[in-house]
Each structure stands twice: as C-alpha cells, then as structure tokens.
N, C-alpha and C positions, 0 to 999 in steps of 0.2 A: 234449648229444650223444645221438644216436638209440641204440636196441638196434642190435642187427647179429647176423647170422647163422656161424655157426663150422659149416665142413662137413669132412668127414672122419673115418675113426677114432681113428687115434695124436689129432689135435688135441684131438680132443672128450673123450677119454680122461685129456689131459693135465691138460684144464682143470675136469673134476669132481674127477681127486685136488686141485687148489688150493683158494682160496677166493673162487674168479671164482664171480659169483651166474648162475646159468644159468636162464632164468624157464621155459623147456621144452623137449621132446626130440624130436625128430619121428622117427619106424624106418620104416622100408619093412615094407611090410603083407608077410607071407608068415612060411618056415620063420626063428626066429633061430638064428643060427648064429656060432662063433667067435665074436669078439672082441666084438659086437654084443651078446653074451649077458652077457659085464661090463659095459657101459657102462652097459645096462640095469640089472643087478644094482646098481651103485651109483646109478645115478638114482633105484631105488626105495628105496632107503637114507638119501639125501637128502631124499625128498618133493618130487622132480621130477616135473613133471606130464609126462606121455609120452602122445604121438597117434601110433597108425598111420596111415599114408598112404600113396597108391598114388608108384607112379614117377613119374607126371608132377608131382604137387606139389613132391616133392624135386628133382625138375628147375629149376623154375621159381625155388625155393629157391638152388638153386646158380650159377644163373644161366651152366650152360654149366662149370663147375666139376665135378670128380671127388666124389662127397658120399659114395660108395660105401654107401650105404645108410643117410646118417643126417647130418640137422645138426640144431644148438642154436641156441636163442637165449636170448643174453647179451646182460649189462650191458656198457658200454663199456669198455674197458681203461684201465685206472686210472695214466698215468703218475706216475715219481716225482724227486724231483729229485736237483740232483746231491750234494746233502747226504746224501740216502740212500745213495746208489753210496757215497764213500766211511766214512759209518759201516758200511755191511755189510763193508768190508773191515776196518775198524778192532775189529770186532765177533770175527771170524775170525781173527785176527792175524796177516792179511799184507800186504806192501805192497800200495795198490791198483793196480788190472789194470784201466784204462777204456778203449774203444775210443769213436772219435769219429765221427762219419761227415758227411762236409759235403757236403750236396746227393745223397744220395741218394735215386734218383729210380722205381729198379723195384723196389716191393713185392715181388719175388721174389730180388732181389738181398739185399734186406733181411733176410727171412725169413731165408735160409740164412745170413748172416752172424751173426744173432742164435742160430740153431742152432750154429754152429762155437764163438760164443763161450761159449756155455753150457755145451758139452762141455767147452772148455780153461779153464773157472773162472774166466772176465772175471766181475769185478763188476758190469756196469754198461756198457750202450750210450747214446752222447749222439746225439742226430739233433736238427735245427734245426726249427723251427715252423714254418717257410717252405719253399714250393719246394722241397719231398722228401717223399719217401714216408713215411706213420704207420703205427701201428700197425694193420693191417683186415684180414677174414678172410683174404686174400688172404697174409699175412704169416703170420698163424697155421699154413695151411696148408703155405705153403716152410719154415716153421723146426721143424715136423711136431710143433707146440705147447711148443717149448722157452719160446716168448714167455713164458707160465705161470710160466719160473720165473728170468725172467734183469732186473732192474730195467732200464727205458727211459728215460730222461731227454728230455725234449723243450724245447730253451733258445729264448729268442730272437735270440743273438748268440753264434755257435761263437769267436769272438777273443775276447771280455769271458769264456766261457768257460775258454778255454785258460788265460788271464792268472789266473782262481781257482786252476785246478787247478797253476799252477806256483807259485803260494801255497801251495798244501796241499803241496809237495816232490815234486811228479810231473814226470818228466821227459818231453816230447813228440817223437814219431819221427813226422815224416810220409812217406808211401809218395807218391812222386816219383820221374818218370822221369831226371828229371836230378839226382836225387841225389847226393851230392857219396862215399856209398861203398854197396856192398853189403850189403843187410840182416844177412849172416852176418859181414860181418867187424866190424859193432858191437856194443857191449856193451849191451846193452838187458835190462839187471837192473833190479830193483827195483822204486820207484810207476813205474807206466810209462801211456802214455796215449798209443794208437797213432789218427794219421788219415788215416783211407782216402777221396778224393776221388769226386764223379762218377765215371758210368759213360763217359762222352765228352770232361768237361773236367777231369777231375781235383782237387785240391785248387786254389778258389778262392787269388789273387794273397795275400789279407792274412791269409788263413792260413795260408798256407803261411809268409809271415814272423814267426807268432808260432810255427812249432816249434823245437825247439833242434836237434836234425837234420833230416836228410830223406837218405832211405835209398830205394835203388832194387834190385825183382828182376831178376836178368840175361836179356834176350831173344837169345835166337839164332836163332828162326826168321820168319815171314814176315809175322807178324801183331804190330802194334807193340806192343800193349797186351794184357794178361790181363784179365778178368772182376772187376767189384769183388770179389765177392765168394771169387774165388778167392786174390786177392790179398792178401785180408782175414785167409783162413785162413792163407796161408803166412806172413805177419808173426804173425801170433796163436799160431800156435805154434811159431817160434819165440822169444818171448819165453817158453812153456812148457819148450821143449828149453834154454835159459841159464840161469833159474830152476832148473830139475834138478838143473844141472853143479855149478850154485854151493851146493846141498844135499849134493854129493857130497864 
C-alpha cells in the first residue's frame, strides 16, 4: 500500500499525538499562526522533516480538499483485527461496544461515524474488504482524526463475522426499517454489536438474518430513510444512555 496524504489541522494534529509515522509536513510559506504553530512545535520534536510551500503545491496536495494550510505524509493506516477490538475491551473491563458496518460506501459517511463512535467509547469499528469505503484521507478528514485513535477491523465476510462475535457473547442489533420494534423500547445492554447498512440498500439480506434483533428509528416526516451515519449515532448512543441507567 502506497503513502497517502493527511490534510487539515485537527487531523494532522491528531495523528502526530499517535504513533502513526508521518515521513513530512508541508506549511504554507508565510506568518505561522494558531494551531499551525503546535503542529509545527511537535513535528520538530519528532524530527519531522517540514517544507514550506507556496499555496498552489498544497492545492494540488489536496487535491480540491480544505488542507487549511498544511498536509502530511503518512504511512498507510495500519488495520487491526477483530481480536484486538475485543481484547481492548477485555483490557478496560467492559463489555465490548462494536459497531459493524455492511457496505458502506461514502468515505465521509464513514469518517463521521468513526468520529461518533470514538466519542461514545466503541471499541472497535468492523467494515468489509469489499465494496465499501476504507480507511483514506478523505475519512481522516470527516472523523476530524478520531481514526487515530478508534481500532478499524477490516474482515472479509461481515456473517462469518457476526457468527465469531456471537461466540465471544455479543449480542447483534441491526438498524432495519422494518424492524420488528423501536430502538428505545429494547434493551441493548451489555457486549453489544450494532449494524448499520448501506447508505441506499441498507443491511444486506444475509446479514441481516444473522442479527438477533433488528430495531428500527421512527420516521414521521417526508424523507424515508436518515443518513448512515446519522443513524449510526443515534443507535450508538443509545446503547451509551442504557449502559448509564444500568450503572445507576
């Protein structure tokens, strides 16, 4: 797998506090200013090689993308599998938190869903090898470099999948519009392992017959379906708002 380029601040930010290897930094020639001025401060802490360059190079860089004055170039993103997801949790000592995602297909859907789960303490996102969106700057940039710090699994069969993690005592909710009840009226405690379908077709037929529910948001207005990723969030946290209740 090629380098690849990381553009923007928060991302680039993100990814020098980690131990993603950054081989250099490119700044926009002129005053540094704000945040620009950290990034710098730790690049040269690392013994990051740093090039100023006028605006049309980071253009070109970014390829039509927001770089706001500054991208990186990194090593590839290092997926991990789904043995890691559940040791991190087993490590932490809580039941695992995995979100599954079948066929998703817009790197920007992605990103932010990988942002949502990183905030509400998922362990561990699954996405398929196939025919969906990976990890690429593009994702770095929507999840405003949460990627950094949220383990990615990348399987080659989401059902052979499911079927481990209901081995390891995870129970599977998948978000279905013909759900058989409302996400708030089930009880979605504990190992839990939520999957969110396409952005158009939703949870493929055979996976959808290996979850143990399938739970649906209520629509009332004109537009049939919500946004993956919005969708994502409101299942994601509430399994954060039940886990709460049940600490209460």
């Amino acid at each position: 797998m090629e380098q690849e380029y990381i553009i923007g601040r928060n991302p680039i930010l993100e990814i020098l506090k980690s131990d993603r290897q950054v081989e250099k930094l490119y700044i926009l020639e002129g005053n540094l200013k704000g945040s620009i001025l950290k990034i710098v401060g730790i690049a040269r802490d690392k013994n990051i090689p740093i090039q100023r360059v006028d605006k049309g190079k980071l253009d070109r860089i970014a390829q039509g993308g927001a770089h706001q004055g500054v991208a990186a170039l990194v090593s590839p993103y290092t997926y991990y599998s789904v043995g890691d997801i559940l040791k991190r949790a087993q490590q932490l000592g809580q039941p695992p938190f995995v979100i599954i995602l079948d066929g998703i297909e817009d790197p920007h859907n992605l990103g932010a869903i990988i942002r949502t789960a990183e905030c509400a303490g998922v362990h561990g996102v699954i996405i398929p090898k196939r025919r969906a969106a990976q990890v690429t700057s593009t994702v770095y940039k929507s999840s405003a470099g949460a990627v950094e710090h949220m383990m990615v699994a990348k399987v080659n069969n989401i059902s052979n999948t499911i079927d481990l993690l209901k081995d390891k005592g995870l129970w599977v909710y998948g978000a279905d519009a013909e759900g058989e009840s409302y996400y708030f009226n089930m009880d979605i405690k504990g190992a839990v392992a939520l999957v969110v379908g396409s952005e158009g077709k939703g949870i493929s037929r055979l996976v959808k017959e290996k979850c143990d529910f399938l739970v649906k948001i209520p629509m009332f207005g004109k537009v049939s379906s919500l946004n993956a990723s919005n969708a994502a969030s409101i299942l994601i946290y509430e399994v954060v708002r039940q886990s709460h209740e049940k600490k209460k």
